[in-house]
C-alpha positions as semicolon CSV with decimal commas, in nm:
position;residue;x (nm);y (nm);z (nm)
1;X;7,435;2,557;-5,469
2;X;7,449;2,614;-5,089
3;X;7,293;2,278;-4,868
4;X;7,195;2,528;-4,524
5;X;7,097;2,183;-4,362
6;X;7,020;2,242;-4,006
7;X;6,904;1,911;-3,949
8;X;7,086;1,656;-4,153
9;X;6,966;1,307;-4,326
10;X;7,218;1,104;-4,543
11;X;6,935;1,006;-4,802
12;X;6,815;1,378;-4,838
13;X;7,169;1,412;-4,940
14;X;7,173;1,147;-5,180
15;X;6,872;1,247;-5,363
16;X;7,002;1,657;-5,400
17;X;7,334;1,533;-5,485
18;X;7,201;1,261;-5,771
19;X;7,001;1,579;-5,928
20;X;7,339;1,759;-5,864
21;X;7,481;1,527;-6,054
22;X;7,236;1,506;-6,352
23;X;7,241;1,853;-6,417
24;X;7,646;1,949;-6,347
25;X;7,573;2,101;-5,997
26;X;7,850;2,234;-5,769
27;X;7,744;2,181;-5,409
28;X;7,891;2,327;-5,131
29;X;7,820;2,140;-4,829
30;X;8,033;2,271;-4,532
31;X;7,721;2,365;-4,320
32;X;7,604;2,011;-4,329
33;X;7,929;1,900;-4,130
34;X;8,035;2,148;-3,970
35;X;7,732;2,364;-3,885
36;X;7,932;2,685;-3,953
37;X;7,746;2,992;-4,128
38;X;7,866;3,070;-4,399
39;X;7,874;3,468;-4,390
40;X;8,001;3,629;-4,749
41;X;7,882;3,292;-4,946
42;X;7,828;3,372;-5,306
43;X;7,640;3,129;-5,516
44;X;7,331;3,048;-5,709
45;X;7,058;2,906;-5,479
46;X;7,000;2,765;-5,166
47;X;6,872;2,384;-5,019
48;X;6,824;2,474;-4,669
49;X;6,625;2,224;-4,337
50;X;6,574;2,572;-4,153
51;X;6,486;2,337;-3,884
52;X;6,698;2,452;-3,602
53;X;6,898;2,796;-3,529
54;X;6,801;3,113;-3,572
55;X;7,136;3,212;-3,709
56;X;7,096;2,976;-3,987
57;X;6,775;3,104;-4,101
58;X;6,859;3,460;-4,021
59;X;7,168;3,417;-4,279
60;X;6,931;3,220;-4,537
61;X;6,670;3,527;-4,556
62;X;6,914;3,801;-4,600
63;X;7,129;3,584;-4,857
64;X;6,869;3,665;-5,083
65;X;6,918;3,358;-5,331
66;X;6,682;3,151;-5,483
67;X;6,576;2,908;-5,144
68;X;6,397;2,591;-5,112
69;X;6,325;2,480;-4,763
70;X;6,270;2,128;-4,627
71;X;6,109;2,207;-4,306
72;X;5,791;2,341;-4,151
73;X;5,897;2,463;-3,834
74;X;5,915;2,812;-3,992
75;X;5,626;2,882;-4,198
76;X;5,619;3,246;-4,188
77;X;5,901;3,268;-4,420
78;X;5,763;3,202;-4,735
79;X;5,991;2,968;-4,910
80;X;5,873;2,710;-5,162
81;X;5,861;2,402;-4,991
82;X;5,934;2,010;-5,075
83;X;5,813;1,817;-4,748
84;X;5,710;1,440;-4,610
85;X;5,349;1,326;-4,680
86;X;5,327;1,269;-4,304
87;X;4,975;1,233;-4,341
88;X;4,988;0,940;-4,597
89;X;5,258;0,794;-4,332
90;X;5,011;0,790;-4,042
91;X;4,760;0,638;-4,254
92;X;4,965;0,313;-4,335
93;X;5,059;0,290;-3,977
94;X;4,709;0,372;-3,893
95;X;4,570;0,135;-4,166
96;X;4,849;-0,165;-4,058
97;X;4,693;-0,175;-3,692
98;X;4,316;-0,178;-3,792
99;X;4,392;-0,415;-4,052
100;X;4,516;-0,646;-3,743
101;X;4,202;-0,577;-3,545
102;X;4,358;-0,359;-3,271
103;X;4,094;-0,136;-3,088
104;X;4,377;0,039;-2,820
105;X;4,594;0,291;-2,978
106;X;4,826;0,542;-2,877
107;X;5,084;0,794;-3,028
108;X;5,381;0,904;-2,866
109;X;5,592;1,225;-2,904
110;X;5,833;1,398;-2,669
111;X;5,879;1,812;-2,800
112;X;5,664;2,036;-3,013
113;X;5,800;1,959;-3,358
114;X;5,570;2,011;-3,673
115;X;5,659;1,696;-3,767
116;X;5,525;1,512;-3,506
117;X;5,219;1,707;-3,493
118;X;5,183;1,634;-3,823
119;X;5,161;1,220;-3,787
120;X;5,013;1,262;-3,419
121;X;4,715;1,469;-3,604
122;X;4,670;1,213;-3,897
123;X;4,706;0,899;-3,693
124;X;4,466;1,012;-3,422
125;X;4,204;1,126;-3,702
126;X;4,271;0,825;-3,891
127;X;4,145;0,579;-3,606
128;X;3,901;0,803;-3,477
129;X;3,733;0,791;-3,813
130;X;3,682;0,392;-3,744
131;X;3,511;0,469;-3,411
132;X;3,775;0,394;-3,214
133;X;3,992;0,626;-2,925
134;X;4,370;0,720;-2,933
135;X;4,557;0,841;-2,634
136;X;4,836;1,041;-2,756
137;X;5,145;1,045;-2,567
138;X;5,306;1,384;-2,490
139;X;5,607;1,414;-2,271
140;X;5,672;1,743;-2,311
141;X;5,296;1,870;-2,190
142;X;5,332;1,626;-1,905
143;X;5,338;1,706;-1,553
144;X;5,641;1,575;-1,502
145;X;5,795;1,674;-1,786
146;X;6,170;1,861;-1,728
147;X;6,466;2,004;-1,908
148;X;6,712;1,942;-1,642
149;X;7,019;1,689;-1,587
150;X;6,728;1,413;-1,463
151;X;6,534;1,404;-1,784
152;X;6,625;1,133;-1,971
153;X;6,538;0,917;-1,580
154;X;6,196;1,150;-1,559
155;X;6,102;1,099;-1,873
156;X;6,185;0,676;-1,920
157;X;5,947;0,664;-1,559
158;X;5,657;0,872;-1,720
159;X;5,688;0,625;-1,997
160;X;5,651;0,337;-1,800
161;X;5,376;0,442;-1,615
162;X;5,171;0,544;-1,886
163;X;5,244;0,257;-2,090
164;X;5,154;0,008;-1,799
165;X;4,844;0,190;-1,774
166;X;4,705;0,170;-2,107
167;X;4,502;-0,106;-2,233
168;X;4,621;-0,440;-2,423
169;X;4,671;-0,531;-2,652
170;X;4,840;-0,167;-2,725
171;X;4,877;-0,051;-3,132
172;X;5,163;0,253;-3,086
173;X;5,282;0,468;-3,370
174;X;5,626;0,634;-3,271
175;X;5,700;1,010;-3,416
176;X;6,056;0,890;-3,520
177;X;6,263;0,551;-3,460
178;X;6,444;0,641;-3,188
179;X;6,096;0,713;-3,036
180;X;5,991;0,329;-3,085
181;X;6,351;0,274;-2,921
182;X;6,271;0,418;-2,641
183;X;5,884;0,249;-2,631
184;X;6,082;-0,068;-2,661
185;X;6,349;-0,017;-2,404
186;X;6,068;0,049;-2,128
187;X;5,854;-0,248;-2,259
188;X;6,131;-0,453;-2,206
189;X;6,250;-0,313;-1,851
190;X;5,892;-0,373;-1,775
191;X;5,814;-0,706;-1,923
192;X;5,554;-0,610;-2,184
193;X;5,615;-0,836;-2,430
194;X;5,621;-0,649;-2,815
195;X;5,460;-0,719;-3,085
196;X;5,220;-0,950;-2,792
197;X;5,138;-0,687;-2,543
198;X;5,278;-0,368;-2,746
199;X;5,218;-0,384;-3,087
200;X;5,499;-0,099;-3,272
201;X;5,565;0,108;-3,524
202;X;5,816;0,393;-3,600
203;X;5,890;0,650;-3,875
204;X;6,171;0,740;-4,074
205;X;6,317;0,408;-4,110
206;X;6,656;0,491;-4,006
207;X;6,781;0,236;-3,739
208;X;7,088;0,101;-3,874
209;X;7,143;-0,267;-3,844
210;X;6,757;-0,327;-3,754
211;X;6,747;-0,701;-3,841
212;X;7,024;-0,774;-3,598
213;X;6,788;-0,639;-3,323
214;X;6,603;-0,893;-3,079
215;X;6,282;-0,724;-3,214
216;X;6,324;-0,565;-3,500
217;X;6,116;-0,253;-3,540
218;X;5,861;-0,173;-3,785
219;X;5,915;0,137;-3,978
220;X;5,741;0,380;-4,212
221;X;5,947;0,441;-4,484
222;X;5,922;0,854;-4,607
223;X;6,108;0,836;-4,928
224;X;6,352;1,075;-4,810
225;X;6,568;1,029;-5,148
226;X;6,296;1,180;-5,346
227;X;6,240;1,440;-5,086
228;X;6,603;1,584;-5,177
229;X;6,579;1,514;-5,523
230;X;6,241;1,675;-5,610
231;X;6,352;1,991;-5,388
232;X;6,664;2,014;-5,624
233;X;6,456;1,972;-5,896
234;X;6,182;2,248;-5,816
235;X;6,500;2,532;-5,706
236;X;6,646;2,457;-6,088
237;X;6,306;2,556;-6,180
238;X;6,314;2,892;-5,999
239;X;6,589;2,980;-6,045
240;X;6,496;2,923;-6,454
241;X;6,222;3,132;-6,423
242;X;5,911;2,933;-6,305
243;X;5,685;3,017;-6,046
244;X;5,761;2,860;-5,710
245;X;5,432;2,624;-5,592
246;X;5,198;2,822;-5,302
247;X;5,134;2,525;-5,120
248;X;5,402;2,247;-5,013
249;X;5,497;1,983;-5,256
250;X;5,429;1,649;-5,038
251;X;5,611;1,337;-5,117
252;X;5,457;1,032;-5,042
253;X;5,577;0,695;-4,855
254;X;5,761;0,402;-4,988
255;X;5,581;0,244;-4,772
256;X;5,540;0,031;-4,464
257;X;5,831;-0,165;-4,356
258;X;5,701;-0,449;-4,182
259;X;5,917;-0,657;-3,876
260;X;5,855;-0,848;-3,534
261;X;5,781;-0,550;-3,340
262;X;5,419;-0,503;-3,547
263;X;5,391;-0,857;-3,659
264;X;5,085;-0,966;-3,483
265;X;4,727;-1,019;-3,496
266;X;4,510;-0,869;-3,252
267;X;4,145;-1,039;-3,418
268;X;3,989;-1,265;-3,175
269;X;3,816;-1,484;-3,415
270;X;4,069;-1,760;-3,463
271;X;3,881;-1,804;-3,798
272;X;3,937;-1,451;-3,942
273;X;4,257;-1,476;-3,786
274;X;4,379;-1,746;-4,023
275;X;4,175;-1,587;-4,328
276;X;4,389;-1,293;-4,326
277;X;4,747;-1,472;-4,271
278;X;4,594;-1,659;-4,560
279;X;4,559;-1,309;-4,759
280;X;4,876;-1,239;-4,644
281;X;5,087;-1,500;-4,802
282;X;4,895;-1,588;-5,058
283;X;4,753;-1,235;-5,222
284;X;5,009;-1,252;-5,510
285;X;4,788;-1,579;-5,635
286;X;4,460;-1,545;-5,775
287;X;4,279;-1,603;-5,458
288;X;3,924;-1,519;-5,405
289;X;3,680;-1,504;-5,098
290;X;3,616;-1,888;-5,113
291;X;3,993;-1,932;-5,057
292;X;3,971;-1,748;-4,775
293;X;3,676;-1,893;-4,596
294;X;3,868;-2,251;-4,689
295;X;4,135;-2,130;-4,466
296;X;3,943;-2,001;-4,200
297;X;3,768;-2,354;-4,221
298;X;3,436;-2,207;-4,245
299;X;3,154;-2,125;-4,540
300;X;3,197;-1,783;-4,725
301;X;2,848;-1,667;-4,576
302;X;2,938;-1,702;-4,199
303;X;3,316;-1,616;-4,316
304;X;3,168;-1,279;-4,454
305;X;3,002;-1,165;-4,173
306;X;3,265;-1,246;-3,924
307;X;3,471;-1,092;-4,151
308;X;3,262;-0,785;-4,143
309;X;3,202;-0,808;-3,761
310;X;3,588;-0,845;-3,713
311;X;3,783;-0,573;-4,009
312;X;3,515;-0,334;-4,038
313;X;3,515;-0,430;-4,460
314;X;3,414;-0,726;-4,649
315;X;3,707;-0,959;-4,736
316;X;3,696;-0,923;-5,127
317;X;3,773;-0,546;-5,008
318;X;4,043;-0,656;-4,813
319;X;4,200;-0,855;-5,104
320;X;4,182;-0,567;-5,357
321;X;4,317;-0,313;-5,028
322;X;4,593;-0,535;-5,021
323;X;4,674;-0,603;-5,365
324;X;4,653;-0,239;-5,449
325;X;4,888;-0,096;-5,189
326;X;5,181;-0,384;-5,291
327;X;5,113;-0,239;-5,638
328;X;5,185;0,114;-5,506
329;X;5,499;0,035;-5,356
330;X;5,560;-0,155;-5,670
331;X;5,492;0,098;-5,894
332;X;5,696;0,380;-5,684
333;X;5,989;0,198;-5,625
334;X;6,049;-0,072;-5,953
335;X;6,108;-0,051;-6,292
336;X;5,910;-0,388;-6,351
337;X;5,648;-0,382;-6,647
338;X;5,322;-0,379;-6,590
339;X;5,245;-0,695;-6,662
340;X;5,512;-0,819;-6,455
341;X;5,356;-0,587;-6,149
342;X;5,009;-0,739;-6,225
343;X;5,106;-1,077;-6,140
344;X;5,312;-0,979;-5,888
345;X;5,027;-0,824;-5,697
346;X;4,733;-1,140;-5,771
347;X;4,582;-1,052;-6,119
348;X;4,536;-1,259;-6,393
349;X;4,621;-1,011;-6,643
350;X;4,676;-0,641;-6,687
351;X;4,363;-0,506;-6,807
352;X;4,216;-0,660;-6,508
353;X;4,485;-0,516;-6,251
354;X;4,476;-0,163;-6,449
355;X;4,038;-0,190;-6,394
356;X;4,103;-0,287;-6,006
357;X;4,389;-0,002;-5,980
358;X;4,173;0,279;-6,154
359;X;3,861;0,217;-5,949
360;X;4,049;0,196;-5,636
361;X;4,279;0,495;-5,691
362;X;4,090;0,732;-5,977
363;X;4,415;0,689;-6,185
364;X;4,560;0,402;-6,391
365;X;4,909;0,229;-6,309
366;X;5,124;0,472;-6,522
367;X;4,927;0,801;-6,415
368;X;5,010;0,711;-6,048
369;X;5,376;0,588;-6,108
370;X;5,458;0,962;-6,307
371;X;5,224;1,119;-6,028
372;X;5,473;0,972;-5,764
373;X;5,788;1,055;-5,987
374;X;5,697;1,414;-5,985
375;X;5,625;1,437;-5,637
């Protein structure tokens, strides 16, 4: 098996080479260090991120092996494809900031990658769907924009500008990491203050020492393991016979990864405020409503409607929301029982967490935990 990676990622990687593994694979890898094109390769199949260079996907289509492609950017060739939910990714990111109260968003990209369309798309429907505006961010269809020597200095003072510009408290989804880097190099050259002033989140989760960081950066994890193992998995099928998939396979989230840079609340009711940090560290108890309103120090009727006024849901909502998508994460990423997961997530007992899950998902726990191992 060939890996025609023109855009590399060490955990894609991991998850091809554990199927490798599993199934007595030989992979050659040479174009994933050396980018060289392999011209007279003779093999089985092919793994390819036709991402980048023509050359690579010129060699890839006349190769004529069995090919399963990890990229978008070329959608005219019709390879079978295994990508990133990016929607569901933009949707926790989306869903983390409107959970916080936030009413100011904005998305920021720098090239025309169908990645970061992708998120940009699905984070800008997402809040727009809850009435409220997103200014997306898009260096490379600004004025100023420019290829030249004096880019990087161009494009750091567009930054600046439009991030002194736009209104605070500010909720800003970054297409990658090194995106939110760059978000919170200018805030800090400029003195906004993140999570205060600039609330942030990336994507990819691929900062390397992140906790050592002064602000440590929030991050949507996209499960890029199963990504690489899943696209193994569906070219052994091919190549066995079975009918490639029409339609990309998409592989959902592990989830949000949650640090300083996104760790704030943007509610002005102090009450609400304090019911939700409540919810927060407390949802793994059997809490109700009442426990809630206790903590916000006021009565569950005037608690409710501020609630309402405040989230946009009513608080038991807001439990089960958050009980649920722990159980997710849970249930993607842990080989706990259920019962174990249950009371890990708040409920008193499994039928009663498998009732919450089904009506809040349309599957039960072990339909959505083999739905997310086969994706």
């Amino acid at each position: 098996m060939l890996l025609a990676l023109g855009w590399y990622d060490q955990r894609l990687h991991r998850g091809i080479e554990r199927y490798a593994q599993e199934h007595g694979w030989h992979l050659c890898s040479d174009v994933t260090r050396e980018r060289v094109i392999p011209w007279g390769w003779e093999g089985d199949g092919i793994l390819a991120w036709l991402g980048t260079g023509d050359d690579l996907a010129e060699f890839v289509v006349q190769a004529r092996k069995p090919t399963l492609d990890f990229s978008y950017r070329r959608p005219h060739l019709k390879f079978p494809r295994v990508l990133v939910d990016h929607e569901a990714c933009a949707r926790l990111a989306a869903e983390h900031f409107l959970t916080r109260g936030f009413k100011n968003f904005a998305f920021y990209s720098d090239r025309d990658n169908w990645a970061y369309e992708e998120n940009g798309r699905a984070f800008v429907r997402t809040v727009s769907e809850t009435g409220n505006a997103c200014n997306w961010l898009r260096w490379h269809r600004s004025p100023e924009f420019s290829t030249d020597r004096l880019q990087w200095k161009l494009k750091r003072k567009w930054l600046a500008t439009e991030l002194k510009r736009a209104p605070k408290p500010l909720a800003l989804f970054a297409a990658t990491d090194d995106h939110a880097l760059e978000v919170l190099e200018t805030c800090e050259d400029l003195g906004l203050s993140v999570p205060e002033q600039v609330s942030l989140i990336g994507m990819d989760n691929s900062l390397l020492a992140v906790e050592a960081m002064p602000t440590p950066v929030s991050s949507v994890n996209p499960n890029m393991e199963l990504v690489g193992y899943r696209g193994a998995e569906l070219l052994d099928q091919m190549m066995n016979g079975k009918k490639a998939p029409s339609e990309p396979v998409r592989i959902p989230p592990l989830g949000l990864i949650t640090r300083k840079s996104s760790d704030l609340l943007a509610i002005e009711h102090p009450g609400i405020a304090r019911g939700l940090r409540f919810l927060w560290a407390n949802y793994q108890k059997p809490i109700g409503v009442g426990d809630l309103a206790r903590a916000a120090a006021m009565s569950v009727r005037n608690f409710h409607q501020a609630f309402m006024e405040s989230v946009g849901r009513s608080p038991g909502h807001e439990i089960q929301r958050v009980r649920i998508e722990k159980a997710k994460r849970l249930l993607a990423d842990s080989s706990e029982k259920m019962e174990a997961i249950a009371e890990l997530c708040g409920y008193e007992s499994a039928n009663s967490f498998w009732v919450a899950f089904r009506r809040s998902t349309g599957l039960s726990p072990k339909q959505y935990q083999k739905q997310v191992a086969r994706a």
